[in-house]
C-alpha positions as CSV (number, residue, x, y, z in Angstrom):
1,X,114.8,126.3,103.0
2,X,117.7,124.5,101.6
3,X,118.0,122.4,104.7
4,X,114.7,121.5,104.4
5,X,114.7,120.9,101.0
6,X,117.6,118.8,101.1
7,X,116.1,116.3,103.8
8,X,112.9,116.1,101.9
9,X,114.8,114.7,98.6
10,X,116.8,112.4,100.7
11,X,113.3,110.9,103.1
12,X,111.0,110.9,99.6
13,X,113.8,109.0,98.1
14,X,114.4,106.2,100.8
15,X,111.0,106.1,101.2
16,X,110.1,105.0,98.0
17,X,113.4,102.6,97.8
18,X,112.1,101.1,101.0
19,X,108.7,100.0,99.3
20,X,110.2,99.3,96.2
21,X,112.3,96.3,98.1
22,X,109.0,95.9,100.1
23,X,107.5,95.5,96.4
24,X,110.1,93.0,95.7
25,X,109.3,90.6,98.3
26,X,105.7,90.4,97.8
27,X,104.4,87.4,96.9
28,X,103.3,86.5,93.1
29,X,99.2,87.2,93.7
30,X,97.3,88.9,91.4
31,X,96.3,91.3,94.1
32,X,99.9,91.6,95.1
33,X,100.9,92.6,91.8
34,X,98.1,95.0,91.5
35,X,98.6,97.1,94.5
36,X,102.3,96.4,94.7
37,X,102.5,98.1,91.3
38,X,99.9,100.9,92.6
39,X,102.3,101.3,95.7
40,X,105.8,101.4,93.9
41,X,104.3,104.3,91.5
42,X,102.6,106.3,94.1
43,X,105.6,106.2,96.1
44,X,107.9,107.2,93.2
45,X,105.8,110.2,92.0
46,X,106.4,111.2,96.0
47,X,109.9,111.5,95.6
48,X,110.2,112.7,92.3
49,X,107.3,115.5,92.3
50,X,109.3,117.2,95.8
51,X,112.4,116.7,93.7
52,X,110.2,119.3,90.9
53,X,109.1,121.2,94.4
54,X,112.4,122.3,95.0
55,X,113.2,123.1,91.0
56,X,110.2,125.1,90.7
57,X,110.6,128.3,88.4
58,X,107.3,130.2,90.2
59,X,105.4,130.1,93.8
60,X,102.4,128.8,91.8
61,X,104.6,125.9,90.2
62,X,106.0,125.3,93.7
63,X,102.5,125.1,95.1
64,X,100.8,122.9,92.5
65,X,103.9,120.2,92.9
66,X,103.6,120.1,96.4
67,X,99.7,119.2,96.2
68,X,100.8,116.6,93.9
69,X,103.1,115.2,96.3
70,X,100.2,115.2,99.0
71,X,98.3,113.5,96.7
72,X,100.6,110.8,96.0
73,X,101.8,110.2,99.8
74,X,98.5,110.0,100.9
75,X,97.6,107.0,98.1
76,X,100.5,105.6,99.1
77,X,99.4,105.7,102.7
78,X,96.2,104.3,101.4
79,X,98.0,101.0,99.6
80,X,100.3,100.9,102.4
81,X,97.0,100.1,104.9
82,X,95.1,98.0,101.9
83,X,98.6,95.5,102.2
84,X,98.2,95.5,106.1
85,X,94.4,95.2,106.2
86,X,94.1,92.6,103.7
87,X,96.6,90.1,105.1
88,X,99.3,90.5,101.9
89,X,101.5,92.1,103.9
90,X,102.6,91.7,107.9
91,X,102.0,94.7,110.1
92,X,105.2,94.5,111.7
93,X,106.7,94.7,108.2
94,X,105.1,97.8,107.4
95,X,105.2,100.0,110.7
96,X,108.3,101.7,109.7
97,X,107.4,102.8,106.1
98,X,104.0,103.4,107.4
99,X,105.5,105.7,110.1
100,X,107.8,107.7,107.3
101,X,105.4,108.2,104.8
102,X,102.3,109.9,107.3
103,X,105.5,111.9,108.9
104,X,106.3,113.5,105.2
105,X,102.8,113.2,104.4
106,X,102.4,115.2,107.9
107,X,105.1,118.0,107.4
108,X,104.0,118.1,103.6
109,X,100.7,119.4,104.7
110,X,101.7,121.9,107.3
111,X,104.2,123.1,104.2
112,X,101.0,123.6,102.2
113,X,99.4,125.3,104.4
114,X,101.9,127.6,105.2
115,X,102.4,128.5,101.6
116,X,98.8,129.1,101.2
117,X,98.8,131.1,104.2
118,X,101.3,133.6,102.5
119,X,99.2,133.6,99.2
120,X,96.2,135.5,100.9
């Protein structure tokens, strides 16, 4: 689990530096702002709720971060395909961090799932 937990930190993290230098580069429309700034804090809460996943004192606690970073990778997902769709951002530009973030947002899930699985 350490492993895991390890790897986690380190792809939430990198993730979230990715789009905040993708955030950087966007251009100065108001839209641009707006769901730049949506996409830098969704992507942030991703890295630093799994960081509270792996510091969790119960199972419960462990559980309710871990929806929380769900939550939060799948809105970024979300402002990640409202750049693409509505022209602020090129796709090309974003296939990579699109890829990483449904892959955690992937292996997230199937974590939860898990967990819940051993809670019945």
């Amino acid at each position: 689990m350490e492993k895991f937990n390890d790897e986690y930190r380190r792809r939430t993290k990198q993730n979230a530096l990715k789009i905040m230098r993708l955030y950087s580069g966007l251009k100065s429309r108001d839209e641009s702002k707006i769901i730049g700034k949506q996409i830098l804090r969704s992507s942030t809460s991703v890295a630093a709720n799994f960081r509270a996943v792996c510091r969790a004192r119960s199972a419960a606690e462990h559980f309710s971060k871990l929806c929380i970073v769900i939550e939060e990778c799948d809105e970024t997902f979300f402002w990640l395909e409202m750049l693409e769709e509505s022209g602020l951002v090129q796709s090309n530009t974003l296939t990579d961090i699109k890829q990483e973030t449904l892959s955690i947002l992937r292996v997230m899930s199937i974590t939860r799932k898990k967990l819940k699985g051993n809670q019945n």
